[in-house]
VMD Tcl script that builds the backbone (N, CA, C; Angstrom):
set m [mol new atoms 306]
animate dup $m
set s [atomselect $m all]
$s set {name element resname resid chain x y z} {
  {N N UNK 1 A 0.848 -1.174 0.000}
  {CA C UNK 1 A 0.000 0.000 0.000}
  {C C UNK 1 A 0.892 1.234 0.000}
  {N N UNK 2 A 0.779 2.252 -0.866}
  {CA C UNK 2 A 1.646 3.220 -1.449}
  {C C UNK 2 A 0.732 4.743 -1.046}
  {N N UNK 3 A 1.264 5.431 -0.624}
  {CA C UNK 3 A 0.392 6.704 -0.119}
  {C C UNK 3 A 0.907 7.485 -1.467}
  {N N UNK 4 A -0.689 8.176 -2.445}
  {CA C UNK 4 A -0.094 9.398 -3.175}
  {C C UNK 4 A -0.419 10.684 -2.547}
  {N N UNK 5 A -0.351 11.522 -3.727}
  {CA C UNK 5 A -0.362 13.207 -3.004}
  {C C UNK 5 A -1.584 13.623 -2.609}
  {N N UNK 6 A -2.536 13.075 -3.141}
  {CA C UNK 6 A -3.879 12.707 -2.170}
  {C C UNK 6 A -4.349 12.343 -1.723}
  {N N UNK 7 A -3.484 11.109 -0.810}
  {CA C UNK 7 A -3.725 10.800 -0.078}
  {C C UNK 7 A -2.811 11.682 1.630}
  {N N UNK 8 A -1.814 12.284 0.935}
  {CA C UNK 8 A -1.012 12.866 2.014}
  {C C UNK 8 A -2.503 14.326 1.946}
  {N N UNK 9 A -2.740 14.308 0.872}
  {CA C UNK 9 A -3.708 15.931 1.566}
  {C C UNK 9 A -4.378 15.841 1.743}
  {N N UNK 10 A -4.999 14.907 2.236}
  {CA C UNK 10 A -6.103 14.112 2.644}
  {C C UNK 10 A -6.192 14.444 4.424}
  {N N UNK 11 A -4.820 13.569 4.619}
  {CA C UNK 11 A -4.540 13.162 5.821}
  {C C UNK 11 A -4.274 14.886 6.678}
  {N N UNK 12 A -3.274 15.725 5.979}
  {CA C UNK 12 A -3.449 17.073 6.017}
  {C C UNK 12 A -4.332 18.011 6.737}
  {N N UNK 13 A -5.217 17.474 5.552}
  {CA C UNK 13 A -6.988 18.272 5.640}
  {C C UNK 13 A -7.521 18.028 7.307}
  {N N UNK 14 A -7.384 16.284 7.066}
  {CA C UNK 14 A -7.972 15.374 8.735}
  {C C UNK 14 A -7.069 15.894 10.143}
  {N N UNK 15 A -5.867 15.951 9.819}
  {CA C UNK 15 A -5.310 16.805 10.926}
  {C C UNK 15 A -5.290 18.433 11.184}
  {N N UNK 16 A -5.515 19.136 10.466}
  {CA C UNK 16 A -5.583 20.258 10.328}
  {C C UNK 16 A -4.569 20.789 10.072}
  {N N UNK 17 A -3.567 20.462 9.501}
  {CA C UNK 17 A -2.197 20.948 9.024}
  {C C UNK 17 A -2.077 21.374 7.390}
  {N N UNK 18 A -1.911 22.808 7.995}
  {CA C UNK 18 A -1.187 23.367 6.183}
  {C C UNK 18 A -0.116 22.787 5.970}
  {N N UNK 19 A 0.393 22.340 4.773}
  {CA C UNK 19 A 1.006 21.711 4.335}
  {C C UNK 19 A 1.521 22.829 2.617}
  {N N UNK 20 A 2.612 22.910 2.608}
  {CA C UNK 20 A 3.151 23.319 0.705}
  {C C UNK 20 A 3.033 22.119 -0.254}
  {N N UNK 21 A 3.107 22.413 -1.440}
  {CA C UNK 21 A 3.444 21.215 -2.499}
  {C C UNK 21 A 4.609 20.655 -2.213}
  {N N UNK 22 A 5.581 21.167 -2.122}
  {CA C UNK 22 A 7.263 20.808 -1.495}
  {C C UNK 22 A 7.114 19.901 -0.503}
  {N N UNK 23 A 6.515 20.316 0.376}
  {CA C UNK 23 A 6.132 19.462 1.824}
  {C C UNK 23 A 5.410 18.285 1.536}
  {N N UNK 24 A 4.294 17.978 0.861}
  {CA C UNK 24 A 3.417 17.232 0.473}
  {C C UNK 24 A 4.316 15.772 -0.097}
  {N N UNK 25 A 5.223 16.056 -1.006}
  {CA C UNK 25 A 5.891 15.321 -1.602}
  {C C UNK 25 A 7.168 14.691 -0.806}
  {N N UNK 26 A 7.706 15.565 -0.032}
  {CA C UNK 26 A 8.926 14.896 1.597}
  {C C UNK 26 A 8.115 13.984 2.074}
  {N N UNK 27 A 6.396 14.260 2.943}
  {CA C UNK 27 A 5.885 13.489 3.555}
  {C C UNK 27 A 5.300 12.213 2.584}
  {N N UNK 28 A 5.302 12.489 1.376}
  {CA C UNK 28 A 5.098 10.999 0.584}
  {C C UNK 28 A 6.097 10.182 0.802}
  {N N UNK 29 A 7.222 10.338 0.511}
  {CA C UNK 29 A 8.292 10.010 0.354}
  {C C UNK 29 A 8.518 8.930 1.838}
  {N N UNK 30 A 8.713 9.593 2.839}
  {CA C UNK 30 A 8.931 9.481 4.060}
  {C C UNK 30 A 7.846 8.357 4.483}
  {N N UNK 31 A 6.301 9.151 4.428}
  {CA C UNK 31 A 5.446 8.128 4.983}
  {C C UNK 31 A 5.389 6.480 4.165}
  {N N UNK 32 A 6.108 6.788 2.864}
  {CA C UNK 32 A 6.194 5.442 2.572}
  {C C UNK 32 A 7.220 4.426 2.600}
  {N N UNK 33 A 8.069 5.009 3.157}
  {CA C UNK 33 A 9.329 4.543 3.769}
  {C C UNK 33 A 8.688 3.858 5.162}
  {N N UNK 34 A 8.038 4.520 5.904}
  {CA C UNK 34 A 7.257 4.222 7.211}
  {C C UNK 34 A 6.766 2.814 7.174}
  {N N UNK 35 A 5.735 3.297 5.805}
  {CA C UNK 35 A 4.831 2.012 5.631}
  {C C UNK 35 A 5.849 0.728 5.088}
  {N N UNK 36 A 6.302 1.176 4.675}
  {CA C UNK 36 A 7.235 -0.548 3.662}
  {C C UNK 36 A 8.010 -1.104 4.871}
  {N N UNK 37 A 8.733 -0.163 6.028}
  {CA C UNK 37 A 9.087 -1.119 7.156}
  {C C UNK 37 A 7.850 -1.123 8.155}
  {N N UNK 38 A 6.476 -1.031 8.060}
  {CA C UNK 38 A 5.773 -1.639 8.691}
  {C C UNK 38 A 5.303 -3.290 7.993}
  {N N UNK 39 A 5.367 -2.881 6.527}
  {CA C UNK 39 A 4.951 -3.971 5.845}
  {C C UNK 39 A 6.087 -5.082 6.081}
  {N N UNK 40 A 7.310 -4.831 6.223}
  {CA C UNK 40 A 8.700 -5.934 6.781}
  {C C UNK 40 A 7.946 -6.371 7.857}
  {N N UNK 41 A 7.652 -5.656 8.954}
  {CA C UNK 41 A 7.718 -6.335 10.142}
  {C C UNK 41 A 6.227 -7.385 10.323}
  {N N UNK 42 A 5.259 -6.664 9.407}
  {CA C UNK 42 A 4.192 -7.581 9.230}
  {C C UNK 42 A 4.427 -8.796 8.819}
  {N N UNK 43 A 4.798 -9.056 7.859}
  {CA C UNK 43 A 5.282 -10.110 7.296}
  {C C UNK 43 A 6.545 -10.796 7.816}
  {N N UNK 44 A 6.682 -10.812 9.222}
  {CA C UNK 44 A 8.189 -11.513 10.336}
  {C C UNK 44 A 6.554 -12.776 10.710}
  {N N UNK 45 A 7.449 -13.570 10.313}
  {CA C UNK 45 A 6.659 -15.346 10.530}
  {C C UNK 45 A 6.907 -15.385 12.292}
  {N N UNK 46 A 5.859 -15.114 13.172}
  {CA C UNK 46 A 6.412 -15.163 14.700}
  {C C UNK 46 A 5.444 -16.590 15.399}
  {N N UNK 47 A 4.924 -17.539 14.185}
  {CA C UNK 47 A 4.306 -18.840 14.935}
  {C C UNK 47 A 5.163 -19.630 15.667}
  {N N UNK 48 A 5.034 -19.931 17.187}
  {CA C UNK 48 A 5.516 -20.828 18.036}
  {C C UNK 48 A 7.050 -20.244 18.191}
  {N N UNK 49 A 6.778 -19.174 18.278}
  {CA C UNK 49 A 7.733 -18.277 19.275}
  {C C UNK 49 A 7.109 -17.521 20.242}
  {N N UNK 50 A 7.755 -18.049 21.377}
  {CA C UNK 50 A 7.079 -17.086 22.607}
  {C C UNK 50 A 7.503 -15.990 23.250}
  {N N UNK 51 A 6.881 -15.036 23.469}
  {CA C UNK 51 A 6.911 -13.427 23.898}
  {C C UNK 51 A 7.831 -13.465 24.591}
  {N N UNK 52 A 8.786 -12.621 24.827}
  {CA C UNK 52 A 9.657 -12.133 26.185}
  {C C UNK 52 A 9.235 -11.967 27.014}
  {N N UNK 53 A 8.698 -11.035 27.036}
  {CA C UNK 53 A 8.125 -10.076 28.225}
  {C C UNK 53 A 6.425 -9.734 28.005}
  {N N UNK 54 A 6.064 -9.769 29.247}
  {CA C UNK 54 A 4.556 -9.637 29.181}
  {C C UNK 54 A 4.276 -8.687 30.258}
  {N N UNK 55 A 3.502 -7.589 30.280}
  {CA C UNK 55 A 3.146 -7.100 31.383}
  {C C UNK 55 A 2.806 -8.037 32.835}
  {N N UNK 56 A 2.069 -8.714 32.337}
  {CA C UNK 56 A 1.653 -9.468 33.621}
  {C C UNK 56 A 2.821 -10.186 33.866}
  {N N UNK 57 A 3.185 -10.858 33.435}
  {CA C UNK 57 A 4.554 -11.545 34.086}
  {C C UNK 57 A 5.853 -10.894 34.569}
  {N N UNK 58 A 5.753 -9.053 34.759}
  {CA C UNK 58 A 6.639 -8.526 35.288}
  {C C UNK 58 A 5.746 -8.228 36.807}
  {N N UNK 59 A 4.607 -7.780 36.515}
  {CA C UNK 59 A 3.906 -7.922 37.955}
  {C C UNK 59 A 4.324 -8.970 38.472}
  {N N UNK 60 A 4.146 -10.456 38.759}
  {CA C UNK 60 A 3.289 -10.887 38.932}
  {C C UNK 60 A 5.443 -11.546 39.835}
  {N N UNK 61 A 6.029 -10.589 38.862}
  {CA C UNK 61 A 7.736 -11.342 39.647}
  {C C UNK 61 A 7.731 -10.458 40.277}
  {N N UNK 62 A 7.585 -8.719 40.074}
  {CA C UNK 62 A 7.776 -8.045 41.304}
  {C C UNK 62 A 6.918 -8.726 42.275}
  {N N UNK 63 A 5.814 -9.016 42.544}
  {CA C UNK 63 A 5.079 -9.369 43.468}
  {C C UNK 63 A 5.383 -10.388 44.429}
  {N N UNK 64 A 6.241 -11.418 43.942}
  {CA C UNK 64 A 7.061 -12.579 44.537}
  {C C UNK 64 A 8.306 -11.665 44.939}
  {N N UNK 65 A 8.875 -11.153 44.624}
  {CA C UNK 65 A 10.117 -10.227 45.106}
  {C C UNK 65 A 10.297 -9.135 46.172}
  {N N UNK 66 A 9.052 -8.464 46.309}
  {CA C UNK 66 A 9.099 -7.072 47.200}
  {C C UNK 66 A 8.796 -8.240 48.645}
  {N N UNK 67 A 9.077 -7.537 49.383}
  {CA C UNK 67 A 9.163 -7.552 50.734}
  {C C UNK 67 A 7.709 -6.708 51.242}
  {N N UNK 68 A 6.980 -7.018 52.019}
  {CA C UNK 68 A 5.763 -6.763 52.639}
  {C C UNK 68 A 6.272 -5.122 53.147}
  {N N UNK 69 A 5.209 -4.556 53.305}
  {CA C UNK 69 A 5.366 -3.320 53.779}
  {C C UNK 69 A 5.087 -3.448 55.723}
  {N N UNK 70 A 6.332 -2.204 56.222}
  {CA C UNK 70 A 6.726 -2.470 57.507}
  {C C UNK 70 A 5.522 -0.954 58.024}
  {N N UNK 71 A 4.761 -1.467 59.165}
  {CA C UNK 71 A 4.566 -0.579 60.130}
  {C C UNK 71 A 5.313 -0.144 61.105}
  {N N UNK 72 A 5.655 1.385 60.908}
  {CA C UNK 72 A 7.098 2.120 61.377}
  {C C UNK 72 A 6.403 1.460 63.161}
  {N N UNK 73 A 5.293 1.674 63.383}
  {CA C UNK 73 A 5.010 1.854 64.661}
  {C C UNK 73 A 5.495 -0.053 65.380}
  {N N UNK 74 A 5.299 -1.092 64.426}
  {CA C UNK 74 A 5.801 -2.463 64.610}
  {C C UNK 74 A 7.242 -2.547 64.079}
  {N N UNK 75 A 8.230 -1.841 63.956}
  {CA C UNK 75 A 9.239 -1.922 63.662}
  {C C UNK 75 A 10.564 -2.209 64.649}
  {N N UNK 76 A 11.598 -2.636 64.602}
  {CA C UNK 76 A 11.795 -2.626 66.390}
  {C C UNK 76 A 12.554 -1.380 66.008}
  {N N UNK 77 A 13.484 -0.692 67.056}
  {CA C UNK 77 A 14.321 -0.046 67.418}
  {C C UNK 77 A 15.699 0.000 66.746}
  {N N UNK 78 A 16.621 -0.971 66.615}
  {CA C UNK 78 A 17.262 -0.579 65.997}
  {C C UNK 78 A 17.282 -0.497 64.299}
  {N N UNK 79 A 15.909 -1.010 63.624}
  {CA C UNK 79 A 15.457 -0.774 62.916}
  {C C UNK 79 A 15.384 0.636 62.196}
  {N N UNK 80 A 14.649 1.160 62.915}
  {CA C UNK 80 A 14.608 2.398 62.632}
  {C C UNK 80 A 15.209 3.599 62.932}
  {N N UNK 81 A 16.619 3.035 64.061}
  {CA C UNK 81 A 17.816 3.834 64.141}
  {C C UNK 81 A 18.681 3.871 63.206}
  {N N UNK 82 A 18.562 2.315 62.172}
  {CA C UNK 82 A 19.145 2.678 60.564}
  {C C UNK 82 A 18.337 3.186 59.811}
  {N N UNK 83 A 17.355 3.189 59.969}
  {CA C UNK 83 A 16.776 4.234 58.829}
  {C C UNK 83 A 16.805 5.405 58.903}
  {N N UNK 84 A 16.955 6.319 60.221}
  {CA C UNK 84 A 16.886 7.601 60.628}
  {C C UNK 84 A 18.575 8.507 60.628}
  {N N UNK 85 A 19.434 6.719 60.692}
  {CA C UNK 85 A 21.170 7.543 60.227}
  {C C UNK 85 A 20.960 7.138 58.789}
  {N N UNK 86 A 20.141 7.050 58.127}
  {CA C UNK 86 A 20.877 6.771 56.158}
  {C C UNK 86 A 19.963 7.856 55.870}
  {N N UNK 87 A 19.118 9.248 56.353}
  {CA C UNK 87 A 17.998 9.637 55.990}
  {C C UNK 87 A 18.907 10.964 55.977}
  {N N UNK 88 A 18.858 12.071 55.363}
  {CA C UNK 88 A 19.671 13.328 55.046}
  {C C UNK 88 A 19.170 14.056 56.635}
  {N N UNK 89 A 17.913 13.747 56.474}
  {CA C UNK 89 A 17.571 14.816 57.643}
  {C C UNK 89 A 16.228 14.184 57.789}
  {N N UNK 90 A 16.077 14.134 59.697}
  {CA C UNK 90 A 14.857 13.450 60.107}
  {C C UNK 90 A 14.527 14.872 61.267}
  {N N UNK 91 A 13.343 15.049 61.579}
  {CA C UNK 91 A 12.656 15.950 62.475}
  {C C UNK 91 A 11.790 15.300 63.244}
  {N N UNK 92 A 11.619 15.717 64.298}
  {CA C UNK 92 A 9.978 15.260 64.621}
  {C C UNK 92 A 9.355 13.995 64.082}
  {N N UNK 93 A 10.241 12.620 63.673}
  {CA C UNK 93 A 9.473 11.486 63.778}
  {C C UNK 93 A 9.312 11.926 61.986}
  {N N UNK 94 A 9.850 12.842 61.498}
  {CA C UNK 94 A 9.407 13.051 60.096}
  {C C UNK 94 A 10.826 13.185 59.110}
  {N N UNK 95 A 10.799 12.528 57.837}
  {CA C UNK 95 A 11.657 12.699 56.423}
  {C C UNK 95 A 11.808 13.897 56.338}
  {N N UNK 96 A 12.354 14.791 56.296}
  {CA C UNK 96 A 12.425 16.422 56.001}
  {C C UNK 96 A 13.170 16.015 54.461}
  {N N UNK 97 A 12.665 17.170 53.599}
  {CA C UNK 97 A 12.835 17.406 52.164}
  {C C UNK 97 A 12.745 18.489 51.568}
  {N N UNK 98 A 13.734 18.843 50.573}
  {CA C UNK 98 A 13.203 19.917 49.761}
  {C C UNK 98 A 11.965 20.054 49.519}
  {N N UNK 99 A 11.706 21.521 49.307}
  {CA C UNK 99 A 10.510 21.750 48.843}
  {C C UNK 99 A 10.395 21.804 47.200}
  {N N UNK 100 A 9.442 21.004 46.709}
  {CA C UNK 100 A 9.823 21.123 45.665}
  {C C UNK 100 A 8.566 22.061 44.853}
  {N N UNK 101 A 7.271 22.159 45.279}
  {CA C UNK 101 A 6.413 23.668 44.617}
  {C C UNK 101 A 6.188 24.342 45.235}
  {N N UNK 102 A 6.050 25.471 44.965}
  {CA C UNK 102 A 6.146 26.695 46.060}
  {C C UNK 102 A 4.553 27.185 45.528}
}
mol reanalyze $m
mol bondsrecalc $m
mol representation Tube
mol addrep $m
């Protein structure tokens, strides 16, 4: 499938973009460069090859991996005497931080 010059002023028109004759003819050019390596990758034979990566199967390892969340108040003591020396600055039982919007 080959895009011509009316089909680029077509597309133009649908986006609302002025476009020159000069211009019209780069984006032919280009968008069909686009399309012919979409048409490569269409045509990649991928039967009985299986996916890398799947969303769910990155959940689903963080989820086996993280460590449960700690209640500061069930935490013991020297627990949270390392967390309060690796912390830049602690106040009042609180993280102190830049401010970051004013």
């Amino acid at each position: 499938m080959a895009l011509n010059k009316i089909d680029i002023n077509n597309i133009a028109t649908i986006s609302r973009i002025e476009i020159t004759e000069e211009e019209i003819g780069i984006f032919e050019k280009e968008l069909n460069k686009v399309i012919k390596i979409i048409e490569k990758v269409q045509g990649v034979q991928i039967d009985g090859i299986e996916p890398l990566v799947n969303p769910i199967s990155i959940i689903d390892t963080f989820k086996n991996h993280l460590r449960e969340d700690l209640n500061p108040q069930t935490c013991s003591q020297e627990f949270m005497e390392k967390i309060i020396h690796n912390s830049p600055k602690f106040e009042n039982n609180l993280f102190v931080v830049p401010k970051i919007i004013e």
